[in-house]
C-alpha positions in Angstrom: 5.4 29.0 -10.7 7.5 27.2 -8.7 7.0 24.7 -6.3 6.3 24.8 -2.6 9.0 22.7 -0.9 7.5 20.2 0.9 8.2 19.6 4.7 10.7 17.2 5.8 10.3 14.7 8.0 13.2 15.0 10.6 11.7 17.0 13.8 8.1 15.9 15.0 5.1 18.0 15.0 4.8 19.9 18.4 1.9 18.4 19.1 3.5 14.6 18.8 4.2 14.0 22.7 6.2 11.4 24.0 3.1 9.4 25.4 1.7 9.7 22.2 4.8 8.7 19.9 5.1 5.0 22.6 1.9 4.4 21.8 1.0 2.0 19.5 1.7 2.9 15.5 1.0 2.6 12.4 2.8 4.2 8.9 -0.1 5.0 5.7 2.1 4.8 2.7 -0.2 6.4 0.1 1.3 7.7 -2.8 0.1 10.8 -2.6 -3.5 10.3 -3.4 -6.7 9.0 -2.5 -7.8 11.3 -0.3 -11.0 10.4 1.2 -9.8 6.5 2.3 -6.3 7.9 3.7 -8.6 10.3 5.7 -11.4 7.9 6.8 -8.7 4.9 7.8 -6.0 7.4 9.4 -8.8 9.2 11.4 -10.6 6.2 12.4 -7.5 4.0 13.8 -6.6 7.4 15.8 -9.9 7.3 17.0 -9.1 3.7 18.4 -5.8 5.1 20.4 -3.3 4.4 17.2 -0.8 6.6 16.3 -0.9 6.8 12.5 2.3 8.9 10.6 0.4 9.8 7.0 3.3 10.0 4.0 1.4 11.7 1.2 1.8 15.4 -0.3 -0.2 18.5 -0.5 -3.3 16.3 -2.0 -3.5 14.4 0.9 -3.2 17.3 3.6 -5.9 18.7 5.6 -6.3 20.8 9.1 -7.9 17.8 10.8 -4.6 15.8 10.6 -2.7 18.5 12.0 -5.5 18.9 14.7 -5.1 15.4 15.9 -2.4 14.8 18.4 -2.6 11.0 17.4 -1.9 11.8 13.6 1.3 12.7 12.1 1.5 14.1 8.6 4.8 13.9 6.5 4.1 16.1 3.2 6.9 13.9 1.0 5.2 14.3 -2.1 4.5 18.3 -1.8 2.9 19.7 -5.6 2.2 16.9 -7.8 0.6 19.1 -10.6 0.8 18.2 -13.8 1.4 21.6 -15.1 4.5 21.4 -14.1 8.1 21.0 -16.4 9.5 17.8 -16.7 12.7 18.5 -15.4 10.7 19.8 -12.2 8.8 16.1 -12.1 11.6 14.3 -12.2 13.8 16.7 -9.6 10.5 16.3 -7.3 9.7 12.7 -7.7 13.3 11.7 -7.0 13.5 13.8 -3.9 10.5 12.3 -2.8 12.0 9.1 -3.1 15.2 10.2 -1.1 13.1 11.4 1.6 10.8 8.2 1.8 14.0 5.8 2.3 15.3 7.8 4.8 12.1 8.0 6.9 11.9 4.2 6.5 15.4 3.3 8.0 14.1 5.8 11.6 10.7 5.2 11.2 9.5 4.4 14.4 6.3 2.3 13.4 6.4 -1.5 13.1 3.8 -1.7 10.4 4.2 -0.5 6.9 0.5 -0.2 5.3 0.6 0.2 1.9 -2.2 2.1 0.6 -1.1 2.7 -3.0 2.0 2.6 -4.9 4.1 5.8 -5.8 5.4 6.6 -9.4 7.4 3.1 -10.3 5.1 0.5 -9.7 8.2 -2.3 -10.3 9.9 -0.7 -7.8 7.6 0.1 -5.4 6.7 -3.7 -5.9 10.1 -5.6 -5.5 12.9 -3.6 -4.1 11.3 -1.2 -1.9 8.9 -3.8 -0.6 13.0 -5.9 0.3 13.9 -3.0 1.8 11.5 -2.3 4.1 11.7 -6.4 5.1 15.4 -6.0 5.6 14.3 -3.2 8.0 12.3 -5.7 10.0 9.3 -4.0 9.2 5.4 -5.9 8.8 4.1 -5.5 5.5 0.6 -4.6 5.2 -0.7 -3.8 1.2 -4.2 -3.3 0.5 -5.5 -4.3 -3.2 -8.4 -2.2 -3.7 -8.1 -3.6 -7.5 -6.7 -6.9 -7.8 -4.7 -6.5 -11.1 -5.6 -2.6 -12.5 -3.7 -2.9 -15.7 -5.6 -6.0 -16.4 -8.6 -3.6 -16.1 -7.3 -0.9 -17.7 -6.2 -3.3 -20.5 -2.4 -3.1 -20.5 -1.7 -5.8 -18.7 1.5 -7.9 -19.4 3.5 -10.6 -17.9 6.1 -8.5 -16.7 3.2 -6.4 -14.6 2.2 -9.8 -12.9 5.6 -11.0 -12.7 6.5 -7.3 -9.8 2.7 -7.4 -8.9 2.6 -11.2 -7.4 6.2 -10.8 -5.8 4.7 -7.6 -3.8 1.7 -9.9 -3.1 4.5 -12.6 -2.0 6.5 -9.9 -0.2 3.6 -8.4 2.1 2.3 -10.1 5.2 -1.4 -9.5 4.9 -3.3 -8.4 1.8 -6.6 -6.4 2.8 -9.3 -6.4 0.2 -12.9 -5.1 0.4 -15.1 -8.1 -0.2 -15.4 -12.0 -0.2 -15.3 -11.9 -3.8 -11.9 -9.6 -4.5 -10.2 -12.1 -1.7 -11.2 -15.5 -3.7 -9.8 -13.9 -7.2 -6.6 -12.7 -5.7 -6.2 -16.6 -4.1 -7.3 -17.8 -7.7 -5.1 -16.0 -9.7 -1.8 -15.2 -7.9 -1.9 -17.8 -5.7 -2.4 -16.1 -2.1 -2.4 -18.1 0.5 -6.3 -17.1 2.0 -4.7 -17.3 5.6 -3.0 -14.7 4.1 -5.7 -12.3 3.3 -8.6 -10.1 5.4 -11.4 -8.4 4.5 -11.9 -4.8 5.8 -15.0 -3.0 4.5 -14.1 0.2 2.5 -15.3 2.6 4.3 -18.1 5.8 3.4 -16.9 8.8 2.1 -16.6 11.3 5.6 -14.0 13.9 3.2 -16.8 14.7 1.2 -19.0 17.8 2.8 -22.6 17.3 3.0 -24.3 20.0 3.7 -27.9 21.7 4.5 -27.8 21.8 0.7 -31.7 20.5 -0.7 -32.3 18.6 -3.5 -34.3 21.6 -4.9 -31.4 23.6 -4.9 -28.8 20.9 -5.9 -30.9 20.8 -9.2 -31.3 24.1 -10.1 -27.7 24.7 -10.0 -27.5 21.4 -13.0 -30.4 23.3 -15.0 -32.5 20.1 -13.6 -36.7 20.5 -13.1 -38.0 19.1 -9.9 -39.9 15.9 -12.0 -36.9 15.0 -14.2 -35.4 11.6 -13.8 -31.5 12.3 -13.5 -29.2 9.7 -13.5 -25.2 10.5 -13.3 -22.4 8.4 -14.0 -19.7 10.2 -11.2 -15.6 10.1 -11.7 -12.7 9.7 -13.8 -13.8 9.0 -17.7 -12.1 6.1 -18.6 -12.7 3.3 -21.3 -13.0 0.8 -18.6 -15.9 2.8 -16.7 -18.4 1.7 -19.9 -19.8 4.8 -20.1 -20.4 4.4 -23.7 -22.7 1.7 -23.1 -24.9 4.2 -20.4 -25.1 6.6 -23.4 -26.8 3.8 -25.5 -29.0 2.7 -22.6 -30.2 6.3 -22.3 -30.8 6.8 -25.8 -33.2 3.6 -25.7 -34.8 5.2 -22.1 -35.1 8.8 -23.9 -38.0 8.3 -26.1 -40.2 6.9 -23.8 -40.1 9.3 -20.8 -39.2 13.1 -21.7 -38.2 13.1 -17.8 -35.2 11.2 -18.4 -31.8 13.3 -18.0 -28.3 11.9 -17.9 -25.9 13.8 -15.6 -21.9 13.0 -16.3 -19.6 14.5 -13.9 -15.5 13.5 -14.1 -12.1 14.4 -15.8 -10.5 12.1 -18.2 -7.6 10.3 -17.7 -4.3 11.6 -19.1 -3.7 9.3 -21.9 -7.4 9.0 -22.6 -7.8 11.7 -24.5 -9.2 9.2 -27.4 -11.9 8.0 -25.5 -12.9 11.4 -24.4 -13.2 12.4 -28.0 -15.3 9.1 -28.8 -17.9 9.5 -25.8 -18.5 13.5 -27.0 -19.0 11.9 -30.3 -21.5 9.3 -28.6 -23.2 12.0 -27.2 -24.0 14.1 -30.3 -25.0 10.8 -32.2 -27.3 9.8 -29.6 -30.0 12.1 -30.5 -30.7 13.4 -27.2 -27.5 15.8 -26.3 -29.6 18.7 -25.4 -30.9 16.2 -22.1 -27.6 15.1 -21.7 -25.4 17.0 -18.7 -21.5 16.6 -19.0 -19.0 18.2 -16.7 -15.6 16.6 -18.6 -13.5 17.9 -15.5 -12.1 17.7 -12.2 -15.0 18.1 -9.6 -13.6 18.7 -5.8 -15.1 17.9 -3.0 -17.0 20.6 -1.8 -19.1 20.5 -5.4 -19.6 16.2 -5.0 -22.9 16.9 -3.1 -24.3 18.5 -6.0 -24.4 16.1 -8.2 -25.3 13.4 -5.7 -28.4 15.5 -4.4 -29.7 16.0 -7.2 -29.5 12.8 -8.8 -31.8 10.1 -8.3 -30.1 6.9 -9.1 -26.3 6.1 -9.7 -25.5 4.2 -12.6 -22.2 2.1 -12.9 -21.5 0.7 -16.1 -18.5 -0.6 -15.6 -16.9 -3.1 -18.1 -14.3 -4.6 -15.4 -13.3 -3.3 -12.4 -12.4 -4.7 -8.4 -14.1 -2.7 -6.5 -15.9 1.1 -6.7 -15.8 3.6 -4.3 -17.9 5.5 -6.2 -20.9 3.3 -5.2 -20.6 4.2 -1.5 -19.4 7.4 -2.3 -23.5 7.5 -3.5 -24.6 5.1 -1.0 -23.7 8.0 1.1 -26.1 10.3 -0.5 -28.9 7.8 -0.3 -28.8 7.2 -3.9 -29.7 3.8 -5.4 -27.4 2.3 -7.9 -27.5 0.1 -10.8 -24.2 -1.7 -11.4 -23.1 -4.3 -13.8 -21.7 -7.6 -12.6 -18.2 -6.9 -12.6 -15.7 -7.7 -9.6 -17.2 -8.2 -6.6 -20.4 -5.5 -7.1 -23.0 -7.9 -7.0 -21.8 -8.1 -3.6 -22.7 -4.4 -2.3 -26.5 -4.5 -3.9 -29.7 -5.1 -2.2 -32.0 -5.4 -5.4 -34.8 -3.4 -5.4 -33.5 -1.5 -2.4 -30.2 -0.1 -3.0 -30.7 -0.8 -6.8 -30.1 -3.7 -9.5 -27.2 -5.7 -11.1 -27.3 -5.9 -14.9 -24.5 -7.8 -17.4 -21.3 -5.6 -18.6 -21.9 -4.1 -22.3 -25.5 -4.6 -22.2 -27.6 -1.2 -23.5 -30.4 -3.2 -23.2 -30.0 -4.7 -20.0 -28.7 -1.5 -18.3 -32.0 0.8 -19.8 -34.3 -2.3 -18.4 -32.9 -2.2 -15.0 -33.0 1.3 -15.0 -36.6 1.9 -15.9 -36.9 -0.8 -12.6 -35.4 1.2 -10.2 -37.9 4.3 -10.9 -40.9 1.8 -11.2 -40.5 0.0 -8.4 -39.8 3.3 -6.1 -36.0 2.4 -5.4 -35.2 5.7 -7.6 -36.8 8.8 -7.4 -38.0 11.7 -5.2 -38.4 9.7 -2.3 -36.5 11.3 0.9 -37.6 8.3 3.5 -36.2 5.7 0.4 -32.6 7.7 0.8 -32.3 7.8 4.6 -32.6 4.3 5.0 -30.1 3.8 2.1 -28.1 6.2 4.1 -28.7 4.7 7.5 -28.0 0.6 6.2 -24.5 2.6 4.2 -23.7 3.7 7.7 -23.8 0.4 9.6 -22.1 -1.5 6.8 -19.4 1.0 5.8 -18.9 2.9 9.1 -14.5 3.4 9.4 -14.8 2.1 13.4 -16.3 -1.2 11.7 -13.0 -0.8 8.9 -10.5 0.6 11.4 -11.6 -2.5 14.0 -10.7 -4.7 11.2 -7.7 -3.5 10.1 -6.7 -3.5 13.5 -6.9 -7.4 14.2 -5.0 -7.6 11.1 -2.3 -5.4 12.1 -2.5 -7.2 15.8 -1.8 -10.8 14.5 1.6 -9.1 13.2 3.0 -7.5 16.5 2.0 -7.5 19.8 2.1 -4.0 20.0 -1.1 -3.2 18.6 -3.8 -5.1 20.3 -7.3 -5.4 18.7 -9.8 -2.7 19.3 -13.6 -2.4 19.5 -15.5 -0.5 16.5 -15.5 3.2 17.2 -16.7 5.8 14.7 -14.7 8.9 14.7 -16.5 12.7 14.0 -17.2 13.0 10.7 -15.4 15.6 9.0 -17.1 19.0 9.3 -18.8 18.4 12.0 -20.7 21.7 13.6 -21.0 22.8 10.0 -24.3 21.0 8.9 -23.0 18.0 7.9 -25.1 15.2 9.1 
């Protein structure tokens, strides 16, 4: 099948007015993915009077931006399937590229906000990063992973060599936390002046629906009493989730409740690692009360597995920072994490769950049996509104957008602070709460 050309940039939407076009601006850079925090950010700073112009592809895309007259979506990237030839990757990735420097030299926006690097992470790093300096643009990059080859372990000197010049190149670094800012200082040498913490905001993409717990589980083949946990997202060796299959097989015994839920595609080039955690699984001893979904799950199945679910477990072996936490925070669900990054720093323990070490079975089943004995996991609807409800206040987008905004402010007088505004959540009318 071929390819959907995607839309140019050149003419402005219709709905882009002059007003709104003089107002003050913003450019996303997102390459392409990441749906959820392009749509909670961009929404949120339109909400505050912004005008945001969105570069992404048909990923990204979504009737809400095209709704918005303060949004401006530029489909750059169009199909990124994988399915598709390489001589068809290549024609598209380079036209994407054509298309981005030319939008740069007219863009009208003063800020460039780097979301996410595109398909060359050297060059995205160095010489793209020059050129849109040498077009007198303010450079805005958030690290929502400090070094992610270093957690994906293929790091090399060459990758911190592009990734501290892009570091040096951009005017302010956001990051989610205290503790992601003071190990990008320590190890690449940021000035902390430099740097500003803007919360990551909840998941509003995601539908939530009138859907019950009740019914969320009998679609998983779950009983109303079982204890489900679920490890949520892209299967990859740094996620740990070999070490969760150990910690349930020690749990398993002791409670014939238990049930472990694993919902998430593997990465491609982890095809290994995929083949070692199904063999996990059948050694375990307990397959038949374990639930894997080894693919893709879009958003409008995400509630599912969150609803019926009782606690969120987070294995990880290294990592920055997890979106998947608040994607469950937004579910109510408890979580128990391992001290990696800076996820001590998002845990209440014993109300929004427990902290264990990395690569401890042990540790990991202990904490685990916690959060169901102390009543921070379970069937407990008034536990999972006020998870919901403290989420809320600390990861509402008007409290991210408002600091974004001051950052953006202290680089051009164009775009003055703004007050914390929360913007409709997405589906709104529709039973989402």
């Amino acid at each position: 099948m071929t390819p959907a050309a995607p839309q140019t940039a050149a003419p402005a939407p219709a709905r882009a007015t002059d007003q709104t076009l003089a107002a003050p601006s913003v450019t996303l850079l997102t390459g392409g993915f990441d749906k959820p925090y392009t749509f909670g950010l961009a929404t949120a700073l339109a909400a505050a009077g912004i005008f945001v112009e969105i570069v992404g592809g048909d990923r990204l895309d979504c009737p809400e931006y095209h709704a918005n007259p303060r949004i401006r979506f530029l489909n750059f990237r169009g199909d990124q399937a994988a399915r598709a030839s390489a001589a068809t990757k290549i024609r598209r990735v380079l036209l994407y590229y054509l298309r981005l420097l030319r939008y740069a030299a007219a863009a009208r926006p003063k800020i460039f906000h780097v979301l996410w690097n595109n398909k060359f992470q050297a060059f995205d790093r160095t010489l793209l990063m020059l050129y849109y300096k040498t077009l007198g643009k303010k450079l805005v990059v958030t690290a929502h992973n400090i070094n992610q080859a270093a957690r994906d372990g293929h790091d090399s000197a060459w990758n911190r060599l592009t990734l501290g010049i892009q570091y040096r190149l951009a005017d302010r670094v956001f990051v989610h936390n205290d503790g992601m800012k003071e190990r990008l200082c320590r190890q690449f040498g940021t000035r902390p002046a430099k740097v500003a913490v803007i919360p990551f905001g909840i998941n509003n993409d995601v539908p939530n629906t009138d859907l019950t717990r009740e019914d969320a589980r009998a679609r998983l083949g779950l009983a109303p009493g079982d204890r489900a946990l679920l490890f949520f997202g892209n299967i990859r060796p740094y996620k740990g989730l070999e070490n969760l299959i150990r910690a349930f097989a020690l749990l398993a015994p002791s409670d014939p409740r238990y049930r472990l839920l694993i919902a998430g595609s593997p990465h491609f080039g982890d095809e290994q690692y995929l083949a070692d955690i199904k063999t996990a699984i059948q050694e375990s001893g307990f397959a038949s009360r374990i639930i894997s979904r080894f693919k893709f799950i879009p958003d409008e199945e995400t509630e599912i597995y969150c609803k019926a679910a009782d606690l969120m477990v987070l294995p990880y072996n290294d990592i920055s920072w997890s979106g998947v936490l608040i994607l469950g925070y937004t579910f109510g669900l408890p979580a128990v994490v391992t001290d990696v990054g800076a996820l001590r720093e998002e845990i209440l323990a014993g109300e929004t769950g427990f902290v264990c070490p990395p690569r401890d079975p042990n540790a990991l089943a202990a904490d685990i049996e916690r959060c169901f004995a102390g009543g921070a996991a379970g069937n407990c609807q008034q536990r999972r509104r006020a998870i919901e409800d403290w989420a809320g206040r600390r990861y509402g987008w008007g409290a991210a957008a408002a600091a974004a905004s001051a950052g953006y402010a202290e680089l051009t007088a164009d775009l003055p602070q703004i007050a914390p505004a929360t913007p409709p959540r997405r589906g709104a009318g529709r039973g989402v709460a």
